[in-house]
mmJSON file of the N, C-alpha and C atoms, coordinates in Angstrom:
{"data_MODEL":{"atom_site":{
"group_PDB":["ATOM","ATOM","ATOM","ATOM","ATOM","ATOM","ATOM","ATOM","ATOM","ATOM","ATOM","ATOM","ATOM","ATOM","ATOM","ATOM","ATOM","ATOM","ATOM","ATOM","ATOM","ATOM","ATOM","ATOM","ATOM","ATOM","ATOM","ATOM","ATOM","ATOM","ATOM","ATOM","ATOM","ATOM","ATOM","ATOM","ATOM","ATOM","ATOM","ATOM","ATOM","ATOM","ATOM","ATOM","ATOM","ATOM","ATOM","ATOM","ATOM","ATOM","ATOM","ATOM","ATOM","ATOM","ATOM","ATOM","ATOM","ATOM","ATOM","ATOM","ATOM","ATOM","ATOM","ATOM","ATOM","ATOM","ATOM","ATOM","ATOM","ATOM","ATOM","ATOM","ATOM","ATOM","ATOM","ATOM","ATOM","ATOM","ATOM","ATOM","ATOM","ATOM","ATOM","ATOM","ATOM","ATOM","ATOM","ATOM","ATOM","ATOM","ATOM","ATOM","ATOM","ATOM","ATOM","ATOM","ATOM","ATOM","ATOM","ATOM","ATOM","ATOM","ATOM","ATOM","ATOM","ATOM","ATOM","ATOM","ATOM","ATOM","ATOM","ATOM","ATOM","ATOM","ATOM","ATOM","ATOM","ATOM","ATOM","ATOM","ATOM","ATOM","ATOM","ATOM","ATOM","ATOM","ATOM","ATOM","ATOM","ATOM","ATOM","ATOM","ATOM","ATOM","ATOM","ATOM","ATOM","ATOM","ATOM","ATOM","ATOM","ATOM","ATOM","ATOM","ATOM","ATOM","ATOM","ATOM","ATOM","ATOM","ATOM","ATOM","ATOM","ATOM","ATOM","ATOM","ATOM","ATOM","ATOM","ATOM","ATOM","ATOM","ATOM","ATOM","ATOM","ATOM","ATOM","ATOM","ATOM","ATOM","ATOM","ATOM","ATOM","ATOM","ATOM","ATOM","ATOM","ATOM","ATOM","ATOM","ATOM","ATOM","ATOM","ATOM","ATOM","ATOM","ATOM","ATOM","ATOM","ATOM","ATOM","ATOM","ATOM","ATOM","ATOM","ATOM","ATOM","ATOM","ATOM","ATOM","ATOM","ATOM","ATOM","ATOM","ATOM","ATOM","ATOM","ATOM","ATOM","ATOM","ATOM","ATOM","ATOM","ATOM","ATOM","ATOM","ATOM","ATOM","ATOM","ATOM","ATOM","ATOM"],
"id":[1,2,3,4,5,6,7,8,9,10,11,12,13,14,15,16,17,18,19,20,21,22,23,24,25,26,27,28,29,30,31,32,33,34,35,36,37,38,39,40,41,42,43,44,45,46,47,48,49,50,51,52,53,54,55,56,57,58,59,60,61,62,63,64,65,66,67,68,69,70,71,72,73,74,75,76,77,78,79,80,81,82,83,84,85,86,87,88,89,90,91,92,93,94,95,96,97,98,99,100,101,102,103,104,105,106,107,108,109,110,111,112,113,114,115,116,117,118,119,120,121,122,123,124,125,126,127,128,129,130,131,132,133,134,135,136,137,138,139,140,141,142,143,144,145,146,147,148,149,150,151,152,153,154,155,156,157,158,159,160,161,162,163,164,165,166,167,168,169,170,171,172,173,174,175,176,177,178,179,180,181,182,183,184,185,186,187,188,189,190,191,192,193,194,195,196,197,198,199,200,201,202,203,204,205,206,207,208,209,210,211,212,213,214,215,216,217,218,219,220,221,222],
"type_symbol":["N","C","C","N","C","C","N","C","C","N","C","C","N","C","C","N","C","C","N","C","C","N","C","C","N","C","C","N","C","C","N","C","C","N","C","C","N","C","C","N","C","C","N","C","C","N","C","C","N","C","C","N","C","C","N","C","C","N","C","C","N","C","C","N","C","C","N","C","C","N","C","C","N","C","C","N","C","C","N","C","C","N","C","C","N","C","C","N","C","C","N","C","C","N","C","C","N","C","C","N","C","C","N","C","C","N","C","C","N","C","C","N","C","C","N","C","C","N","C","C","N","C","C","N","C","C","N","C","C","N","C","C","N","C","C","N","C","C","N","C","C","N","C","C","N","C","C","N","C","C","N","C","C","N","C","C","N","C","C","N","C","C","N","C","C","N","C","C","N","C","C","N","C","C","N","C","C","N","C","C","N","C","C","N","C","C","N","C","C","N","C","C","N","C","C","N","C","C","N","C","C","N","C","C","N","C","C","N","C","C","N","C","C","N","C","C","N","C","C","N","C","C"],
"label_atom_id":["N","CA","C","N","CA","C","N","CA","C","N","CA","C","N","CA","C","N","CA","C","N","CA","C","N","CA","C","N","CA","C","N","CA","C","N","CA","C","N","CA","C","N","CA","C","N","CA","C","N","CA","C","N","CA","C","N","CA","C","N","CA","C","N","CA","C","N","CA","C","N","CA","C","N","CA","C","N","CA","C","N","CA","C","N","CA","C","N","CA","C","N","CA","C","N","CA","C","N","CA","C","N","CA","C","N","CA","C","N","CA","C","N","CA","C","N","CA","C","N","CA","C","N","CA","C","N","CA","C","N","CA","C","N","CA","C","N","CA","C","N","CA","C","N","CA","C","N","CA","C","N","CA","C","N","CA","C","N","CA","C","N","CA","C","N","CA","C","N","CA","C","N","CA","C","N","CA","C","N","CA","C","N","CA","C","N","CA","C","N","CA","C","N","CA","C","N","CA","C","N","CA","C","N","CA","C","N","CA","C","N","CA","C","N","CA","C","N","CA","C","N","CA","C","N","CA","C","N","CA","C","N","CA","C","N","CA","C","N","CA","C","N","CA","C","N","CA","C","N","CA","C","N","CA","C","N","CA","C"],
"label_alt_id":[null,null,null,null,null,null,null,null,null,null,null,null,null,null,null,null,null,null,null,null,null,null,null,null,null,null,null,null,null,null,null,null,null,null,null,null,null,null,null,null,null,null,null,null,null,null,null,null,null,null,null,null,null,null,null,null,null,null,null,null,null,null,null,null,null,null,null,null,null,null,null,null,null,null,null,null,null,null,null,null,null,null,null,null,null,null,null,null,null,null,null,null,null,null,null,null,null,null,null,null,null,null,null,null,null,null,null,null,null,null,null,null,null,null,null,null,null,null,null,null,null,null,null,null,null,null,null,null,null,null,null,null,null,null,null,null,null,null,null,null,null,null,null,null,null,null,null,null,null,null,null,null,null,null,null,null,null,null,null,null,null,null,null,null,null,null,null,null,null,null,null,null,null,null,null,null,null,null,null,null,null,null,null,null,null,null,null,null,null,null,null,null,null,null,null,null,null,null,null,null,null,null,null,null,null,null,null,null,null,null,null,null,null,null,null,null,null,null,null,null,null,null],
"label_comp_id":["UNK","UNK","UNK","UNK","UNK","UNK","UNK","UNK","UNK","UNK","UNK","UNK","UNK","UNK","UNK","UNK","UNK","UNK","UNK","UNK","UNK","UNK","UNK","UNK","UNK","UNK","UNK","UNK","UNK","UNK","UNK","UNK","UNK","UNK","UNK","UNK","UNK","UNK","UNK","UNK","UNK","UNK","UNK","UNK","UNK","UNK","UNK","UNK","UNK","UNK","UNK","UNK","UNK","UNK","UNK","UNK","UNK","UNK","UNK","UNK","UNK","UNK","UNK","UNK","UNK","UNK","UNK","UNK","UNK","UNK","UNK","UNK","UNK","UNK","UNK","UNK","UNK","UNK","UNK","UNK","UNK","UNK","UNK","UNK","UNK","UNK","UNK","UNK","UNK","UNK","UNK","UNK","UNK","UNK","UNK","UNK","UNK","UNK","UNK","UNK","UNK","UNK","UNK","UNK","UNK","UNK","UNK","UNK","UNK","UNK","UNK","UNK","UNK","UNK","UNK","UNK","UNK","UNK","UNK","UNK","UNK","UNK","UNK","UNK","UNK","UNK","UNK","UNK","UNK","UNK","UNK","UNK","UNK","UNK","UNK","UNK","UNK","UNK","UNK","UNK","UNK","UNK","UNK","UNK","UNK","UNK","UNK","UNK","UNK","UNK","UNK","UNK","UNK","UNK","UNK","UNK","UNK","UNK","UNK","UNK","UNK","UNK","UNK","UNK","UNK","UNK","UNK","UNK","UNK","UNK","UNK","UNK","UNK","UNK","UNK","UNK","UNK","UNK","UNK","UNK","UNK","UNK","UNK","UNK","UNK","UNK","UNK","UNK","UNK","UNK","UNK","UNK","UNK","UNK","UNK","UNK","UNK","UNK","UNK","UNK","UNK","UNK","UNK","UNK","UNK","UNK","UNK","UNK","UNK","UNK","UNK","UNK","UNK","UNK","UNK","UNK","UNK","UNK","UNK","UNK","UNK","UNK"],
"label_asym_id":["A","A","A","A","A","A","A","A","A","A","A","A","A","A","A","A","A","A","A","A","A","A","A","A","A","A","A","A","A","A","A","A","A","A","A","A","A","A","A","A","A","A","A","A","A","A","A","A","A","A","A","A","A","A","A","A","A","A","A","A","A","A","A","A","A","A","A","A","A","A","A","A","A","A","A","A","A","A","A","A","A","A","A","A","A","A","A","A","A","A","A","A","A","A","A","A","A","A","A","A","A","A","A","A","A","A","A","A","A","A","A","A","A","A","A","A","A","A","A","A","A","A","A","A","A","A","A","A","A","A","A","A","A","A","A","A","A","A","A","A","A","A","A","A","A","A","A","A","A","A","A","A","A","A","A","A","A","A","A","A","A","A","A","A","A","A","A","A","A","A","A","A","A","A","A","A","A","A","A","A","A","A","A","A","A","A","A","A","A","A","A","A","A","A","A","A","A","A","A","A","A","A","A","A","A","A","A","A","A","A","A","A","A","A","A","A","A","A","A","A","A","A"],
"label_entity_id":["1","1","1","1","1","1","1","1","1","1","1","1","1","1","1","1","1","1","1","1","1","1","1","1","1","1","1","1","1","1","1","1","1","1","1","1","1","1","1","1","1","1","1","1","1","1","1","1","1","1","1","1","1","1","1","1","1","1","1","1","1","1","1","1","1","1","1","1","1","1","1","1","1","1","1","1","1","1","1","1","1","1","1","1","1","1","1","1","1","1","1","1","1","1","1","1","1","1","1","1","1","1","1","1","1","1","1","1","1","1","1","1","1","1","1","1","1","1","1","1","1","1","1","1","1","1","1","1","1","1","1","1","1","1","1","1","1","1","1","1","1","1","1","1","1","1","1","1","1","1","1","1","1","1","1","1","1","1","1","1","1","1","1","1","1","1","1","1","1","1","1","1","1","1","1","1","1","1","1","1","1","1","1","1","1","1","1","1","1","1","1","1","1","1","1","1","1","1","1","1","1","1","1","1","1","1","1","1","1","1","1","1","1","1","1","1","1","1","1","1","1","1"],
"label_seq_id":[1,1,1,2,2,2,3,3,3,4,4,4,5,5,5,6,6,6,7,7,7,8,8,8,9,9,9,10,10,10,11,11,11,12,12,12,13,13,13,14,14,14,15,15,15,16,16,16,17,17,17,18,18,18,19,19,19,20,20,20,21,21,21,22,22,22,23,23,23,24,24,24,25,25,25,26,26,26,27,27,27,28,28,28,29,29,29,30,30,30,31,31,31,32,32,32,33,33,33,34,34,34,35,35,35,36,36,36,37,37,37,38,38,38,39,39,39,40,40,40,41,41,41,42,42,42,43,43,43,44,44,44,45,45,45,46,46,46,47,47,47,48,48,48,49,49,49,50,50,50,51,51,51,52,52,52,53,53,53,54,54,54,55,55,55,56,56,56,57,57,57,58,58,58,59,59,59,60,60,60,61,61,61,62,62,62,63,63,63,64,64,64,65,65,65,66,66,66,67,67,67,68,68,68,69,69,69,70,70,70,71,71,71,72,72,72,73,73,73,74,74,74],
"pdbx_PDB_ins_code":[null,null,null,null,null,null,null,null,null,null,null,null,null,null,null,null,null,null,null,null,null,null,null,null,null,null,null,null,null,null,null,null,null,null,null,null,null,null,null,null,null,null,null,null,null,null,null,null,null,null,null,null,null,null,null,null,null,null,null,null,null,null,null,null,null,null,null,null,null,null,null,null,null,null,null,null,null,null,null,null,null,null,null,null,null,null,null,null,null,null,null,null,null,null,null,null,null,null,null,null,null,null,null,null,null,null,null,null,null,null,null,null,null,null,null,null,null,null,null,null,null,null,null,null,null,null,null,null,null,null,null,null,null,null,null,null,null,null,null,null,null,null,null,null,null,null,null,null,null,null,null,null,null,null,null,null,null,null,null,null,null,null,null,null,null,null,null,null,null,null,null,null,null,null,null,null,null,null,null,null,null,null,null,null,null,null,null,null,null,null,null,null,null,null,null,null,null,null,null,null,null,null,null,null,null,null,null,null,null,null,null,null,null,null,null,null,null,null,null,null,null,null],
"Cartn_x":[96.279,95.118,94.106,92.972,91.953,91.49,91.065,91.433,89.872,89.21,87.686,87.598,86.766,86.449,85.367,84.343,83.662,84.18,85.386,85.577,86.541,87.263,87.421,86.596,85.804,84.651,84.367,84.262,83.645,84.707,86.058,87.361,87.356,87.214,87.319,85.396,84.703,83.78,83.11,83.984,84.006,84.83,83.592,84.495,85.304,86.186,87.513,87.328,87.985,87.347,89.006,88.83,89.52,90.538,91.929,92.862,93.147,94.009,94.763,96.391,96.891,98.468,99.364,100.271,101.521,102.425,102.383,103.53,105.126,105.348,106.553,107.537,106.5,107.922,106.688,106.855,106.497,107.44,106.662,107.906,106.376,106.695,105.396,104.229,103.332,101.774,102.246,103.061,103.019,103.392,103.044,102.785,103.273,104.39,104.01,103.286,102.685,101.671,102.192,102.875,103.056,101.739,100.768,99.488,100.205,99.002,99.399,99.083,99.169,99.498,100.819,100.918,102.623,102.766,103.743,103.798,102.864,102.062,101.22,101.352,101.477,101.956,100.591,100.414,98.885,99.438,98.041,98.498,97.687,98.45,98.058,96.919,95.854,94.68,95.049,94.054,93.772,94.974,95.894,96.711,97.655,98.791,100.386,100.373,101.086,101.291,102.705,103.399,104.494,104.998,105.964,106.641,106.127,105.95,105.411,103.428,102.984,101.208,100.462,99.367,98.817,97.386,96.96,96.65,95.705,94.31,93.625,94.068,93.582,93.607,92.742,91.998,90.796,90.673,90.141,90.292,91.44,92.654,94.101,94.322,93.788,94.034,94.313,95.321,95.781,94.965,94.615,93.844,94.296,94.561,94.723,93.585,94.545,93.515,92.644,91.302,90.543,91.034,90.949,91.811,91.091,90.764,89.686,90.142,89.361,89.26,89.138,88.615,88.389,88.792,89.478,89.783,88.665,88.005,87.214,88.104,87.821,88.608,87.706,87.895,87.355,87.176],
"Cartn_y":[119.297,119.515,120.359,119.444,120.564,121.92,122.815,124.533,125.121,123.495,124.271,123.178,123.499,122.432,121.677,121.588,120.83,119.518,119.653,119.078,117.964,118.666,117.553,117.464,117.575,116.46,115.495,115.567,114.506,113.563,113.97,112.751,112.052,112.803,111.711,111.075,111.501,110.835,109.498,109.839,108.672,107.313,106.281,104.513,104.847,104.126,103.191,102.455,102.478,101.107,100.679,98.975,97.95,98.395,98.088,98.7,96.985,97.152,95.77,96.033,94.955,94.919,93.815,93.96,92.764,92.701,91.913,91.95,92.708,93.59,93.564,93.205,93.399,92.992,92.647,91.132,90.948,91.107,91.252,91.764,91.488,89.784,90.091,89.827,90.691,91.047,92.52,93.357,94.25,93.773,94.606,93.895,95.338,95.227,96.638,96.084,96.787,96.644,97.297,97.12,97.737,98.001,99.293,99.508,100.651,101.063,101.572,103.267,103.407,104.876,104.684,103.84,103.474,102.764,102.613,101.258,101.756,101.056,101.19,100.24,99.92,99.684,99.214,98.355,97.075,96.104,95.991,94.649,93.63,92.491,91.126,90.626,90.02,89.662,88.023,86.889,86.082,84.861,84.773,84.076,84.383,83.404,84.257,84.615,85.458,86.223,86.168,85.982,85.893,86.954,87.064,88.164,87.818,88.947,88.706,88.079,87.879,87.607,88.59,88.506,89.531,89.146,90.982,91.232,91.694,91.653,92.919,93.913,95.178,95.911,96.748,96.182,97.087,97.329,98.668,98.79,98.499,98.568,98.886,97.303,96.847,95.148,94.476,93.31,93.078,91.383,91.198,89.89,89.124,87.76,87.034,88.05,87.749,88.125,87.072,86.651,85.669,84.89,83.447,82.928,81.62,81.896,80.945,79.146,78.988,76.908,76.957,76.456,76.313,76.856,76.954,77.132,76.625,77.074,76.179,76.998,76.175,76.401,76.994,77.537,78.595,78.018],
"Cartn_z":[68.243,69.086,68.309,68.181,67.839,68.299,67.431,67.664,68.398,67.999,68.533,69.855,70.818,71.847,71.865,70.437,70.409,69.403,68.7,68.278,68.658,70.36,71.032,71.963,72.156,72.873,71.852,70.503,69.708,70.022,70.257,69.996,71.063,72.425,73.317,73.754,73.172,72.909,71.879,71.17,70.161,70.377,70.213,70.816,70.333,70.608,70.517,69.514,68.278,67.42,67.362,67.206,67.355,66.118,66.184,65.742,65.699,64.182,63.975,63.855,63.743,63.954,64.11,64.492,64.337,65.574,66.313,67.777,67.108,67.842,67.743,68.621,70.077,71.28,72.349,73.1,74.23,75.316,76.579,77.816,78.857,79.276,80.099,79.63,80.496,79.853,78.988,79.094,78.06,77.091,75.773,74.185,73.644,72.803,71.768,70.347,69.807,68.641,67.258,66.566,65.302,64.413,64.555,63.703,62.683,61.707,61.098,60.932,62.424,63.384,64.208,64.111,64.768,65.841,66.906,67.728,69.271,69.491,70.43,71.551,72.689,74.395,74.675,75.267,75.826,76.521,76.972,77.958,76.941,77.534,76.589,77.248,76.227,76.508,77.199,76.608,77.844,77.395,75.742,75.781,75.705,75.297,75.191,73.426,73.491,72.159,71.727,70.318,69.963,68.918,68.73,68.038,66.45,66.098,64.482,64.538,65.575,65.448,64.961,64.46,63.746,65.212,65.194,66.718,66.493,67.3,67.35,68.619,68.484,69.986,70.1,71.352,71.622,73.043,73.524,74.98,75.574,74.79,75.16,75.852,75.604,75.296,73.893,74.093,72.693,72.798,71.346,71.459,70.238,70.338,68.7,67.695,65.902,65.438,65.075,64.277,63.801,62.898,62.995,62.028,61.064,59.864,59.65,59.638,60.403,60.53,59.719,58.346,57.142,55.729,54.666,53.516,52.562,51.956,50.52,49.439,48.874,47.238,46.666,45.877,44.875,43.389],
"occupancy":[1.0,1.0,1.0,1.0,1.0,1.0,1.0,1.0,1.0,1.0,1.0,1.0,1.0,1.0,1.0,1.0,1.0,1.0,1.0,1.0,1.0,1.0,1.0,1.0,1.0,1.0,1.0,1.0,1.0,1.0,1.0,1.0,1.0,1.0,1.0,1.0,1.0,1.0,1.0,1.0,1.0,1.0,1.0,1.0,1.0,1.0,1.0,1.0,1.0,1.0,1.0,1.0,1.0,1.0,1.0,1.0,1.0,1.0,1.0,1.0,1.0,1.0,1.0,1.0,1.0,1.0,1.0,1.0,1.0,1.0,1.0,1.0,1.0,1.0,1.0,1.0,1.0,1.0,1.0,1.0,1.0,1.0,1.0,1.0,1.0,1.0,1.0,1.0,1.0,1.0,1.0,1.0,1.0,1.0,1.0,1.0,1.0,1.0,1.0,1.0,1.0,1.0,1.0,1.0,1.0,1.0,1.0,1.0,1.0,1.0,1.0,1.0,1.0,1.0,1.0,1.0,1.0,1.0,1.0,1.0,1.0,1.0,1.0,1.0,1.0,1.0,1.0,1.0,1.0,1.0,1.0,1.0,1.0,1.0,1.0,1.0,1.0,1.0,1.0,1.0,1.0,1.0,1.0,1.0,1.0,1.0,1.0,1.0,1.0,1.0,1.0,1.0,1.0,1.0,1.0,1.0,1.0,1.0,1.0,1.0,1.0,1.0,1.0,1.0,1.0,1.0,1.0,1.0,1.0,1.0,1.0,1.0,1.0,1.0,1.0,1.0,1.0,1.0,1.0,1.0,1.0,1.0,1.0,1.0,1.0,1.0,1.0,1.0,1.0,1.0,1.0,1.0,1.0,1.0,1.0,1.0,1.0,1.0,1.0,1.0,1.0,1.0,1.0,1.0,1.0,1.0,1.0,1.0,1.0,1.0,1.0,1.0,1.0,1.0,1.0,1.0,1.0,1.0,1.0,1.0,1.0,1.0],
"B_iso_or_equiv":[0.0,0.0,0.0,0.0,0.0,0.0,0.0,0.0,0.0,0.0,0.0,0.0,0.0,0.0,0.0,0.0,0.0,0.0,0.0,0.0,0.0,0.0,0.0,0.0,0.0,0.0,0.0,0.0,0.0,0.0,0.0,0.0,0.0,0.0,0.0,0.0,0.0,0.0,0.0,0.0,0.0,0.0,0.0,0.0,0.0,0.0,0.0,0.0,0.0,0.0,0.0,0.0,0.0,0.0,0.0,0.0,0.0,0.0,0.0,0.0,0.0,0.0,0.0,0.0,0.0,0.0,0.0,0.0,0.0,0.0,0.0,0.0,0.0,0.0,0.0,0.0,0.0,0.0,0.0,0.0,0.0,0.0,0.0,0.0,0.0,0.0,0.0,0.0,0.0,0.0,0.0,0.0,0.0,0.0,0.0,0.0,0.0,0.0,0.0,0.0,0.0,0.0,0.0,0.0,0.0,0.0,0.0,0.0,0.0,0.0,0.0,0.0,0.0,0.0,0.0,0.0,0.0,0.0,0.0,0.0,0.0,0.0,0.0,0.0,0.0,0.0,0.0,0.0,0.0,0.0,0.0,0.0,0.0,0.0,0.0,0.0,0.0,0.0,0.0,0.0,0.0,0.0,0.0,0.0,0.0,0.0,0.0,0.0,0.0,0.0,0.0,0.0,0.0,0.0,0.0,0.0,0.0,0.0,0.0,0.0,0.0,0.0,0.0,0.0,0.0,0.0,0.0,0.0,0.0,0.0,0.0,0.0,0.0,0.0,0.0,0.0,0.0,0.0,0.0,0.0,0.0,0.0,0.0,0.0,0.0,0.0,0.0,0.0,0.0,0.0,0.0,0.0,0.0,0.0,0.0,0.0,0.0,0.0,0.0,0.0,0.0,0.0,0.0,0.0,0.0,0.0,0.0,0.0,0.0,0.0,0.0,0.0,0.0,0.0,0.0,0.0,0.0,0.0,0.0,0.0,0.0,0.0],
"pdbx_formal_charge":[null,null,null,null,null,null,null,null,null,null,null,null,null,null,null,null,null,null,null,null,null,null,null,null,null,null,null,null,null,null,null,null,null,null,null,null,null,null,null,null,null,null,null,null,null,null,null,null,null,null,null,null,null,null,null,null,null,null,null,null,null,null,null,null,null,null,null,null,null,null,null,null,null,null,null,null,null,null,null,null,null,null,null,null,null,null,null,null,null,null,null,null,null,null,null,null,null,null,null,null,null,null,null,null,null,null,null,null,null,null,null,null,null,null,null,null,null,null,null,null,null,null,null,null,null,null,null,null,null,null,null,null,null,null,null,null,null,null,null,null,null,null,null,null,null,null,null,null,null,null,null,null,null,null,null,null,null,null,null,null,null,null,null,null,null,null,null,null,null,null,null,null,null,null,null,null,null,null,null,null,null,null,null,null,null,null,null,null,null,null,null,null,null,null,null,null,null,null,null,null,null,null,null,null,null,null,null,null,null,null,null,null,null,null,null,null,null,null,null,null,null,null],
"auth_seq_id":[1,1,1,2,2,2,3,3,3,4,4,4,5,5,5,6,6,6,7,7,7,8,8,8,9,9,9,10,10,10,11,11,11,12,12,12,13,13,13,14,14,14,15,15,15,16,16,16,17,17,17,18,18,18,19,19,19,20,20,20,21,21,21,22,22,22,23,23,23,24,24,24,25,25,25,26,26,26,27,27,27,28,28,28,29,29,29,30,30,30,31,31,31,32,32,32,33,33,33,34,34,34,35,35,35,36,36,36,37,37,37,38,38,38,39,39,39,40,40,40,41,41,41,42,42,42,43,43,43,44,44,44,45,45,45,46,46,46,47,47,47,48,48,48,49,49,49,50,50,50,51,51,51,52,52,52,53,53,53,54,54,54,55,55,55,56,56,56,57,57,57,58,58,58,59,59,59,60,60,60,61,61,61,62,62,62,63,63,63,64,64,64,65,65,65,66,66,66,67,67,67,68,68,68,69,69,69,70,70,70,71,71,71,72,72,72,73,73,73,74,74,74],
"auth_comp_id":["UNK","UNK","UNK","UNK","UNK","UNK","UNK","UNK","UNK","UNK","UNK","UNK","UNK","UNK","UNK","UNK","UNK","UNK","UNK","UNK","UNK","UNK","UNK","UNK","UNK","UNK","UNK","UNK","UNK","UNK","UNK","UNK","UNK","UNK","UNK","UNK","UNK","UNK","UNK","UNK","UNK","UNK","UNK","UNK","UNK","UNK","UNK","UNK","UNK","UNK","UNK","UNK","UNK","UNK","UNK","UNK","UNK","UNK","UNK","UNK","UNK","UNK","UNK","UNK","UNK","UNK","UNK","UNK","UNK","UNK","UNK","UNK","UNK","UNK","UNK","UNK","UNK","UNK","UNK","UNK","UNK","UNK","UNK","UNK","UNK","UNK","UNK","UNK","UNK","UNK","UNK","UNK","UNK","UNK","UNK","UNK","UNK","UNK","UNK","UNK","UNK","UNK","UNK","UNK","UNK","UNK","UNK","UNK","UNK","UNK","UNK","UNK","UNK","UNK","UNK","UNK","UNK","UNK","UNK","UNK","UNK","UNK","UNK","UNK","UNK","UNK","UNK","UNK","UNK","UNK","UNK","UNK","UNK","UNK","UNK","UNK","UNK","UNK","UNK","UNK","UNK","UNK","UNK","UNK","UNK","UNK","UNK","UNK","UNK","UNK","UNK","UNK","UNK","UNK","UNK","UNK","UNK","UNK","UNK","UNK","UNK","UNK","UNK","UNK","UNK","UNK","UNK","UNK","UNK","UNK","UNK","UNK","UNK","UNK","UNK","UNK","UNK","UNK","UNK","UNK","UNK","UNK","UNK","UNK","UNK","UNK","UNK","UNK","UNK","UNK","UNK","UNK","UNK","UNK","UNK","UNK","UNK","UNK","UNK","UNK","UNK","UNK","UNK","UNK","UNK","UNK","UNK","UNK","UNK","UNK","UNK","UNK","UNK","UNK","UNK","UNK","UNK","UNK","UNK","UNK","UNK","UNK"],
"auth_asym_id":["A","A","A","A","A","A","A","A","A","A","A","A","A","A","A","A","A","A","A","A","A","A","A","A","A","A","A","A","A","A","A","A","A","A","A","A","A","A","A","A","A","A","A","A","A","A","A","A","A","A","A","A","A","A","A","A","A","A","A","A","A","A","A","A","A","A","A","A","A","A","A","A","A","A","A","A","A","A","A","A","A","A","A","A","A","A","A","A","A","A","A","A","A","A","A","A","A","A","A","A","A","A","A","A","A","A","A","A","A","A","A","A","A","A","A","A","A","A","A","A","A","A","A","A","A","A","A","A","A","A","A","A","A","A","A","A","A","A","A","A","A","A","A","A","A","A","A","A","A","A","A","A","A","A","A","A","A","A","A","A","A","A","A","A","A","A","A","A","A","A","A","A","A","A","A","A","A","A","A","A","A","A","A","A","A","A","A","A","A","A","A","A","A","A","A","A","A","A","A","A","A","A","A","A","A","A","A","A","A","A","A","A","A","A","A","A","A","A","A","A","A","A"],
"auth_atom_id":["N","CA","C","N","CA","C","N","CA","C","N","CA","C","N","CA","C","N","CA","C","N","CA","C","N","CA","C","N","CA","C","N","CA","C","N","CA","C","N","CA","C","N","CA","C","N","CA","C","N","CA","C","N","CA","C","N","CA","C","N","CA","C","N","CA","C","N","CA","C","N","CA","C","N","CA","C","N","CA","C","N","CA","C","N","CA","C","N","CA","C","N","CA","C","N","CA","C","N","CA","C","N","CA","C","N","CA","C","N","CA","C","N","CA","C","N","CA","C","N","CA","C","N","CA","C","N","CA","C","N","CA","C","N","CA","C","N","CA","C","N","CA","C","N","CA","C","N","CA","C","N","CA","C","N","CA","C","N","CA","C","N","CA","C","N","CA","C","N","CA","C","N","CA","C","N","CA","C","N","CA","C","N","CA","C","N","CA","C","N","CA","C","N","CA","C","N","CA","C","N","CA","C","N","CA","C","N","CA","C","N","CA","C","N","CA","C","N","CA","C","N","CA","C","N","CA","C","N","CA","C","N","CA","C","N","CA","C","N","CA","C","N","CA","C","N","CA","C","N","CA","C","N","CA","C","N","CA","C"],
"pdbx_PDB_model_num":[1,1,1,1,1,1,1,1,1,1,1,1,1,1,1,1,1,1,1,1,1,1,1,1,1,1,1,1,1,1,1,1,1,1,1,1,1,1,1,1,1,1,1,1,1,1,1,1,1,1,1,1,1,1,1,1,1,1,1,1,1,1,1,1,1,1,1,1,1,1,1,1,1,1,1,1,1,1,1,1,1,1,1,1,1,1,1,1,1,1,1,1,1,1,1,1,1,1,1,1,1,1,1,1,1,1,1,1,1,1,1,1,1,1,1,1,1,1,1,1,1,1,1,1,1,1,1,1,1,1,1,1,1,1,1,1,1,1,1,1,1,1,1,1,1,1,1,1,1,1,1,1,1,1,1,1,1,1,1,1,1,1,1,1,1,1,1,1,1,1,1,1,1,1,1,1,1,1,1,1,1,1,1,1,1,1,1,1,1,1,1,1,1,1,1,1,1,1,1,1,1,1,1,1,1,1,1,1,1,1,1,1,1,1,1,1,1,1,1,1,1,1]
}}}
């Protein structure tokens, strides 16, 4: 816990930025999230999610991550 109190106002003032990750356990709409702050608890966004998906989580919702249609060669 921060020692000054303006410096948590900045923390719980500051967005939320989107955290990425990997399913580790569905149960439901709850999801645990393996990030790389450690395993994080959400509810599942609007599809089903499987063990091992790579996730976003934002607003304590878990969402596919982006997955590109397309490959070009290099």
């Amino acid at each position: 816990m921060p020692s000054f109190p303006l410096q948590e106002l900045r923390r719980l003032l500051r967005p939320d930025t989107p955290k990425r990750g990997v399913v580790s356990r569905v149960s439901g709409q709850r999801v645990q999230v393996a990030t790389s702050g450690g395993i994080v608890a959400a509810m599942a966004g609007t599809s089903a999610l499987a063990v091992g998906q790579r996730v976003t989580l934002r607003d304590g919702i878990v969402y596919p991550a982006p997955v590109a249609a397309v490959n070009y060669p290099l």
